[in-house]
C-alpha positions in Angstrom: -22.8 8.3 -14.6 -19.4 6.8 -14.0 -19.1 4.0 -11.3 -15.8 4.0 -10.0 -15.2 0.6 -7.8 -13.0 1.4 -4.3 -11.3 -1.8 -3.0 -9.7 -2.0 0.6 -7.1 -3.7 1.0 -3.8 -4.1 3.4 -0.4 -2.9 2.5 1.0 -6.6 2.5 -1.7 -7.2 0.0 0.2 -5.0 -2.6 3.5 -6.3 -1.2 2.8 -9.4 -1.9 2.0 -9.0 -4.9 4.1 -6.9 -6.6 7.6 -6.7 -4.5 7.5 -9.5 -2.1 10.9 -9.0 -2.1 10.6 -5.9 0.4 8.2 -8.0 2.4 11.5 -8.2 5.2 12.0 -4.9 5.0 8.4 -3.6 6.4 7.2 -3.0 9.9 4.2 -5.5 11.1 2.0 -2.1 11.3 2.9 -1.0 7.7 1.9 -4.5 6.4 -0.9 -4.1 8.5 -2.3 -0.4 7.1 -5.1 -0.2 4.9 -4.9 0.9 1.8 -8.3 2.3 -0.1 -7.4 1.5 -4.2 -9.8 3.6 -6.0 -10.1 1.0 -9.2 -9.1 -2.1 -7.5 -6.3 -4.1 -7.4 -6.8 -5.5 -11.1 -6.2 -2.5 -12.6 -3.0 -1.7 -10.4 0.5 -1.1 -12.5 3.9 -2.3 -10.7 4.6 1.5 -10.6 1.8 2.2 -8.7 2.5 -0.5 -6.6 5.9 0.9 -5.9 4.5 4.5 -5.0 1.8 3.2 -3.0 4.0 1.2 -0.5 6.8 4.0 -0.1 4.3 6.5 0.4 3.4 4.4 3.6 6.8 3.8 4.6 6.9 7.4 4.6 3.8 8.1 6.2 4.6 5.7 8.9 8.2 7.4 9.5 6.5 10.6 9.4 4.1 9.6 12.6 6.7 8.3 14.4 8.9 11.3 14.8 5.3 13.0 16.0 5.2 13.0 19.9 
């Protein structure tokens, strides 16, 4: 049996450390999002990173033009 180790963490987590750069760029409720890592962040690539933060940008734009 495989354990797989899920860590929870918040979108500015991930900002932070990867592209802290953007960090002026994001909405206070995108920082705030949680984000469920399926191997932790040890393991996390900067590409993943990347994909992971505009794939909440996107799903935060997305909710917003829902009324």
């Amino acid at each position: 049996m495989i354990f797989v180790e899920h860590e929870t963490v918040k979108l500015s987590e991930i900002v932070l450390k990867w592209c802290p750069d953007m960090l002026p760029f994001l909405k206070q409720n995108e920082l705030n999002c949680w984000i469920v890592l399926r191997d932790g962040m040890n393991i996390l690539e900067p590409e993943d990173a990347m994909e992971i933060i505009q794939q909440s940008i996107y799903e935060h734009q997305k909710a917003g033009c829902i009324h």
